[in-house]
N, C-alpha and C positions, 0 to 999 in steps of 0.2 A: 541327911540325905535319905537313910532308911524312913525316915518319919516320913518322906515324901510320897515314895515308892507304898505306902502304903493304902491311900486312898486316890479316887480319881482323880480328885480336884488335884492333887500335888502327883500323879500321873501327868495330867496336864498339864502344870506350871513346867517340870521338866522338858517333857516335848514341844514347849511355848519357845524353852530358851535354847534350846536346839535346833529349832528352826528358822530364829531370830537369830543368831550365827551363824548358820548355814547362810543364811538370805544375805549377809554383810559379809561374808565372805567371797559369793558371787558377786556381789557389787563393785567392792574395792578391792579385790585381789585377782580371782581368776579371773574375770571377764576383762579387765585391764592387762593382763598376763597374754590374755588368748587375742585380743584386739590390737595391743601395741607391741605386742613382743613376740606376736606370732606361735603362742604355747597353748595350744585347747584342751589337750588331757586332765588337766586341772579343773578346767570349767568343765569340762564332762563329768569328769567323780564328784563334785561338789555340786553340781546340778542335778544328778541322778537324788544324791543324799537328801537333798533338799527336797526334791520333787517328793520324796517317800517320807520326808515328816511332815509334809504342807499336808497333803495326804491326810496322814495319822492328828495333825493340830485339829483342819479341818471336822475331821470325825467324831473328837475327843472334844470339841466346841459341841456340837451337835448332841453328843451323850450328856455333858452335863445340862443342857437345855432340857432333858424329860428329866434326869436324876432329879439335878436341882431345884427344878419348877423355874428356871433362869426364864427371863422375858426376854419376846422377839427384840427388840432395842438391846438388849446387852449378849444377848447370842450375833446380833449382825455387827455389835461396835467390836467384839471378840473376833470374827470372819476378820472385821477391816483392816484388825492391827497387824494380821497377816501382810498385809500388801503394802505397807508405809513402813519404811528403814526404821528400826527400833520401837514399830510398835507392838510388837510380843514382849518388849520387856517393860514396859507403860500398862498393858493389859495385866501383867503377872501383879506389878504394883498397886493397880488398880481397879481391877475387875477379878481376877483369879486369887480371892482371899475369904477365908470359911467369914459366912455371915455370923 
């Protein structure tokens, strides 16, 4: 984990998979929680959390695009894995690994 913590790219891979839980957390827990069981404070704190690593994924996408010289095609298939359930963790295994 300290290996990670120490360059962007593995900056990134972190914040990839923390968003990518955050995101399936909202999906199959709180939002089911706040919809069929009438509990929204859950969906609130995990939607806040979420909203502030999309945020920081989004950004941290964006950085490695000038860092890395990464190409428009693999900076927008990185944006997409954002918005498709589990695809922050297909991008980490696939896109987010030292060339």
């Amino acid at each position: 984990m300290k290996e990670l913590l120490k360059t962007s790219l593995g900056r990134l891979r972190i914040v990839a998979i923390a968003e990518g839980v955050s995101f399936l957390l909202l999906l199959f827990i709180t939002f089911p929680m706040k919809r069929l069981m009438g509990i929204p404070e859950p969906n609130f704190v995990v939607g806040m959390a979420h909203g502030l690593l999309f945020i920081a994924y989004v950004g941290m996408v964006l950085q490695m695009k000038f860092e890395k010289d990464w190409s428009w095609k693999k900076t927008f298939l990185a944006w997409g894995a954002s918005i498709v359930p589990f695809g922050t963790f297909i991008a980490d295994k696939r896109l987010f690994r030292e060339e």
